[in-house]
Legacy VTK file of the C-alpha trace (Angstrom):
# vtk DataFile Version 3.0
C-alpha trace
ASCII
DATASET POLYDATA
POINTS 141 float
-23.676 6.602 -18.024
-24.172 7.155 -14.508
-23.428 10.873 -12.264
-20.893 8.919 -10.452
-19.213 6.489 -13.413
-18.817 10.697 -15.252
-17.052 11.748 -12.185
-14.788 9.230 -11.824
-14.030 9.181 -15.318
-13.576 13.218 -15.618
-11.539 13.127 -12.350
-8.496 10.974 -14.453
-8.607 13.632 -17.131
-7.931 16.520 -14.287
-5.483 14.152 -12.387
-3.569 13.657 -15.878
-3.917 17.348 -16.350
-2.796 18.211 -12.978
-0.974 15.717 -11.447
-1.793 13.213 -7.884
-0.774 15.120 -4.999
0.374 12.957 -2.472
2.178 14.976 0.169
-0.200 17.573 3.139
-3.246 19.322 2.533
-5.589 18.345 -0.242
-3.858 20.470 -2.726
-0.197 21.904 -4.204
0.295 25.368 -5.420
1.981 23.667 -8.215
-2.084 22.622 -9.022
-1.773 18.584 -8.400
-4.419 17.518 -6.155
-5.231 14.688 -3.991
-7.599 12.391 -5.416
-10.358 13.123 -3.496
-10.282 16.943 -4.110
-9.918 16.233 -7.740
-13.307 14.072 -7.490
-14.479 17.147 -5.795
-12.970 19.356 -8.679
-15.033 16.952 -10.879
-17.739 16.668 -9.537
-18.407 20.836 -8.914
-16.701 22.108 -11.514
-14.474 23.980 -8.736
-11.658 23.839 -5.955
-11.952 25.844 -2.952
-8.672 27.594 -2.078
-8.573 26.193 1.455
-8.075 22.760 -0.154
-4.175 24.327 -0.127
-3.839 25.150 3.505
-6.749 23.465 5.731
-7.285 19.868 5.584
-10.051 19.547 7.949
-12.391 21.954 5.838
-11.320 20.291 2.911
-12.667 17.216 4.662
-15.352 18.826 6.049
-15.910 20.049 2.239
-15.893 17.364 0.485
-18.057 15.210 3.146
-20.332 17.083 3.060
-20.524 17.391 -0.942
-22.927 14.688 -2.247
-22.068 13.760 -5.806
-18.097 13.961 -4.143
-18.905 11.493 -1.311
-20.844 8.874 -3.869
-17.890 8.682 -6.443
-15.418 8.179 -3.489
-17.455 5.361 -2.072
-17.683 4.096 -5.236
-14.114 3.611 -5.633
-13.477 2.752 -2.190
-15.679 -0.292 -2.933
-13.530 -1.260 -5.711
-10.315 -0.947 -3.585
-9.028 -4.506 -2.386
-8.702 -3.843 1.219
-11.644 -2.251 3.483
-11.884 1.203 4.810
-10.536 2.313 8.061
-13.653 3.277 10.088
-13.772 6.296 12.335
-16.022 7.117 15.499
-18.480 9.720 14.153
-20.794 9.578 17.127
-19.430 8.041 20.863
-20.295 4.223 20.112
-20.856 4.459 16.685
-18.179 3.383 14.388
-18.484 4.311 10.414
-16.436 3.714 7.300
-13.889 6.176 6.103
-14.238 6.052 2.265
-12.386 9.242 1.537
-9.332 8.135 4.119
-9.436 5.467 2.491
-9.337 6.334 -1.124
-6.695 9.121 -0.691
-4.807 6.802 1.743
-4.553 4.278 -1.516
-4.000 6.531 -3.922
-0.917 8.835 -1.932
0.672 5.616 -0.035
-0.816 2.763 -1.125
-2.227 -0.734 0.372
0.384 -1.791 2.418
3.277 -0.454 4.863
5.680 -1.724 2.305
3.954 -0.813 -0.781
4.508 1.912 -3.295
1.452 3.742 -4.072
-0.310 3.638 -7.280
1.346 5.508 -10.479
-0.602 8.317 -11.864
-1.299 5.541 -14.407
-2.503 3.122 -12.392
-4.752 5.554 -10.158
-6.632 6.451 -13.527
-7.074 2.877 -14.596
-8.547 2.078 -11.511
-11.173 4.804 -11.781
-11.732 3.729 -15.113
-12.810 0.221 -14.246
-14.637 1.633 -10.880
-16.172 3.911 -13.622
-16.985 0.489 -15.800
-18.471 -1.610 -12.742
-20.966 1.289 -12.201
-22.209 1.292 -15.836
-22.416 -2.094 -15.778
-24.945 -2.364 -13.193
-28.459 -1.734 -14.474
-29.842 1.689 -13.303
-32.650 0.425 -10.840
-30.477 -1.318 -8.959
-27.278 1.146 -9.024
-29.283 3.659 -6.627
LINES 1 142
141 0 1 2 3 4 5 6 7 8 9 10 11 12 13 14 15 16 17 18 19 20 21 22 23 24 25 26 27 28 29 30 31 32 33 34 35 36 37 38 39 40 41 42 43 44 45 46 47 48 49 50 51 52 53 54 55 56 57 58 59 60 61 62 63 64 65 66 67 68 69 70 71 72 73 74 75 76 77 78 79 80 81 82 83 84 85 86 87 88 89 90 91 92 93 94 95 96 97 98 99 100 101 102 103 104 105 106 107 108 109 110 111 112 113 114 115 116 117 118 119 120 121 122 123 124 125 126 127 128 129 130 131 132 133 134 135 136 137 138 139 140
């Protein structure tokens, strides 16, 4: 099993532990989390507190967090729609994976779509989790 496939896979254990958070910040005091800070939760074994109160360190974060940033692309790529891309450097345009995972995840695909159940976000890891075993480890790098 892959790093990545045992993050994903972990991160649907804390999310059915925990709950999705779907609403501001990256985190509830009620202990639900946003996808993408429970991938971080997986992936480091901790949560800092300012996933509660300031968003752009918890993006800053979890960016910046290697093993975090891999499983999110991962799942990104399994998402049926393409990431939203951002302007990281004047002129230079980049995919958002973790916009676009937690952007799936808290409101879904579509203007007029629900977003995911709790059940349905694990599944999908799951299978993301699945696809990356599936690929022999040479070429998974």
């Amino acid at each position: 099993m892959s790093e990545t496939a045992r993050i994903l896979r972990y991160t649907g254990r804390i999310l059915t532990e925990r709950g999705i958070h779907t609403g501001p910040q990256f985190a509830a005091s009620d202990g639900s989390l946003d996808i993408c800070a429970a991938i971080y939760l997986a992936a480091y074994g901790k949560q800092p507190a300012e996933f509660e109160t300031d968003e752009d360190y918890s993006t800053t974060v979890i960016e910046l967090s290697y093993e975090a940033r891999q499983a999110i692309k991962a799942l990104s790529a399994s998402l049926p729609t393409e990431p939203p891309t951002v302007e990281s450097v004047p002129g230079y345009e980049e995919p958002s994976h973790l916009e676009h995972v937690s952007r799936w995840a808290s409101t879904g695909q579509f203007p007029d779509e629900q977003p995911p159940t709790l059940a349905e976000v694990i599944d999908h890891l799951v299978r993301a989790a699945d696809a990356l075993d599936s690929v022999p480890q040479s070429l998974a790098a």
